[in-house]
N, C-alpha and C positions, 0 to 999 in steps of 0.2 A: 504494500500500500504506500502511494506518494505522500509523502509529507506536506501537509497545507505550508503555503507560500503566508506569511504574514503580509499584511497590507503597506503601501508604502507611504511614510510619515505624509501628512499634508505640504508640507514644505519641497519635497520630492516629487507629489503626484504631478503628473500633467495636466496644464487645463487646455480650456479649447487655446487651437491654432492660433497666433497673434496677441496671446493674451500673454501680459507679465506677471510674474509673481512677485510680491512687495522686498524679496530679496535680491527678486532679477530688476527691481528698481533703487534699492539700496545699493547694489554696484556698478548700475551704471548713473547714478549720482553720483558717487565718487571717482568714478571714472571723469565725469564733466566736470567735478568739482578742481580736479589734477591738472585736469587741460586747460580751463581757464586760469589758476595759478600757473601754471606753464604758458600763458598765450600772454596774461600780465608780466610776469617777470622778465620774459623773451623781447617781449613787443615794447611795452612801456617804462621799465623802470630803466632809469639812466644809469651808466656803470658806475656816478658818483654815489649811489644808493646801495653799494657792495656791503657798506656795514649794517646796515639793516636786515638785506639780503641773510650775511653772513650771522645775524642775531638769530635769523627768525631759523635758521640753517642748524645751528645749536643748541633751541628749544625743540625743535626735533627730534632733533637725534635724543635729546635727553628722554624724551616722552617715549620713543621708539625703544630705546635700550629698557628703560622703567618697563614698560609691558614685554620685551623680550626676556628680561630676568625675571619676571614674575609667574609668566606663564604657566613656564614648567614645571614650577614650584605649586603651582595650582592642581597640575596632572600628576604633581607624585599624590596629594592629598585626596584625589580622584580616584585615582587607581586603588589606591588603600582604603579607601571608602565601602567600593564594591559599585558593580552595576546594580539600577534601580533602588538606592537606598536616600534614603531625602538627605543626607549631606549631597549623598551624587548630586541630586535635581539641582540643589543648592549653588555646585561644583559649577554646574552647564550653565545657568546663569549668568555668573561671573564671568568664566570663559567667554562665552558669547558676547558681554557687553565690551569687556578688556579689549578684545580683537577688536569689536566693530568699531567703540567710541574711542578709543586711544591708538592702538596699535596699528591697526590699515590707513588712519588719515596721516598719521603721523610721520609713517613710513612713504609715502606719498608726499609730502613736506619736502621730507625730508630727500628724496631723491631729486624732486624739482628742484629748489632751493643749490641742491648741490651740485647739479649737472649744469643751472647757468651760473655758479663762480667758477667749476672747470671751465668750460666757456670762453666768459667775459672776464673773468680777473687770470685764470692761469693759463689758459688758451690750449690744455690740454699739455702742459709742458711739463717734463719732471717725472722720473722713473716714479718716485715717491707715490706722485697722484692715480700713475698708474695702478701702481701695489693698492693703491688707497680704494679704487674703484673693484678691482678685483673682490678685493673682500667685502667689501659692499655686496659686492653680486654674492658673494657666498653668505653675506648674514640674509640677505633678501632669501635666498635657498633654505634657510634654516628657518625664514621667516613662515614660507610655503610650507613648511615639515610641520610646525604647529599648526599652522590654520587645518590641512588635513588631517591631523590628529587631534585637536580638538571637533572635529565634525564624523570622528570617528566615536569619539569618547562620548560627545551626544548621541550618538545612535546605540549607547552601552556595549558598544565591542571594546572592548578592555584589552588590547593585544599585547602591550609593552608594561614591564615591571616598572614596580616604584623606581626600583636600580638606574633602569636605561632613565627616567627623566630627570635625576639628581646628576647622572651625566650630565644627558644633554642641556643641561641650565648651565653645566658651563660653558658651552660653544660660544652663546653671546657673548662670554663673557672674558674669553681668549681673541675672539676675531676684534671687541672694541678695545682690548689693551694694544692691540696689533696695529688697528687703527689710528689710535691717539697716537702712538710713537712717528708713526709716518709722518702723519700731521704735523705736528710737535718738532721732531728732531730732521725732518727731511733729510733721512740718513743717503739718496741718490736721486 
């Protein structure tokens, strides 16, 4: 006998042809949210406005790393929790709003913000900025790793141990010392 297929969450189901669902319009708000701070910053701000630029480049990143260290710290006490138990519920919550309201706009910020002072203040020049971009790309990877795993961890598939996420809380936490030094010391 086939095992009955469980229904799929309302957030998954399909609706009619054409139709969005309030999370396929929650990312494509910030998707236009991104492009227009990218169309302002490109288009209108003068490159005498680097320091501002550069403030609000900062606040970013601070906000971005804040919810990257915190995440996984969230998913070790998840996991430890148990699937369906009301801390979990509790758990998904958090999770969900962490990502949405801090972590995705931030990071978004934060790449903008930093792709027009590569740009316009360092023209793309400098081993440094290079290395600096790289790992950029790898926290942005690591960022992707959480967002799927917390959409895992909502669905109570519980795959990964406490262990692997006190890991990985350190990843952020080696790629931004890695980063600040570049920055910092522009060792090439």
């Amino acid at each position: 006998m086939a095992a009955k297929t469980p229904p799929l969450p309302e957030f998954v189901t399909p609706g009619p042809v054409g139709t969005r669902t309030p999370r396929d319009r929650s990312v494509l708000a910030a998707l236009g949210a991104g492009a227009v701070l990218a169309l302002v910053l490109f288009a209108l701000v003068p490159l005498g406005a680097q320091l501002w630029v550069k403030a609000l480049h900062v606040v970013a990143v601070i906000s971005w790393m804040a919810g990257m260290l915190y995440l996984p710290r969230l998913f070790v006490y998840h996991t430890e929790a148990g699937a369906g138990s009301p801390q979990a519920e509790t758990f998904k919550v958090m999770e969900r709003r962490l990502m949405r309201a801090i972590i995705n706009p931030a990071m978004v910020v934060t790449w903008v913000s930093g792709l027009w002072m590569a740009i316009e203040v360092f023209a793309f020049q400098g081993g440094w900025l290079h290395a600096k971009i790289l790992l950029v790309v790898l926290m942005t990877g690591a960022h992707g790793y959480f967002s799927a795993s917390r959409k895992r961890l909502e669905r109570d598939e519980i795959t990964k141990s406490a262990k692997h996420w006190r890991m990985m809380n350190e990843v952020p936490t080696v790629l931004l010392v890695l980063i600040v030094v570049l920055v910092i010391v522009k060792p090439f």
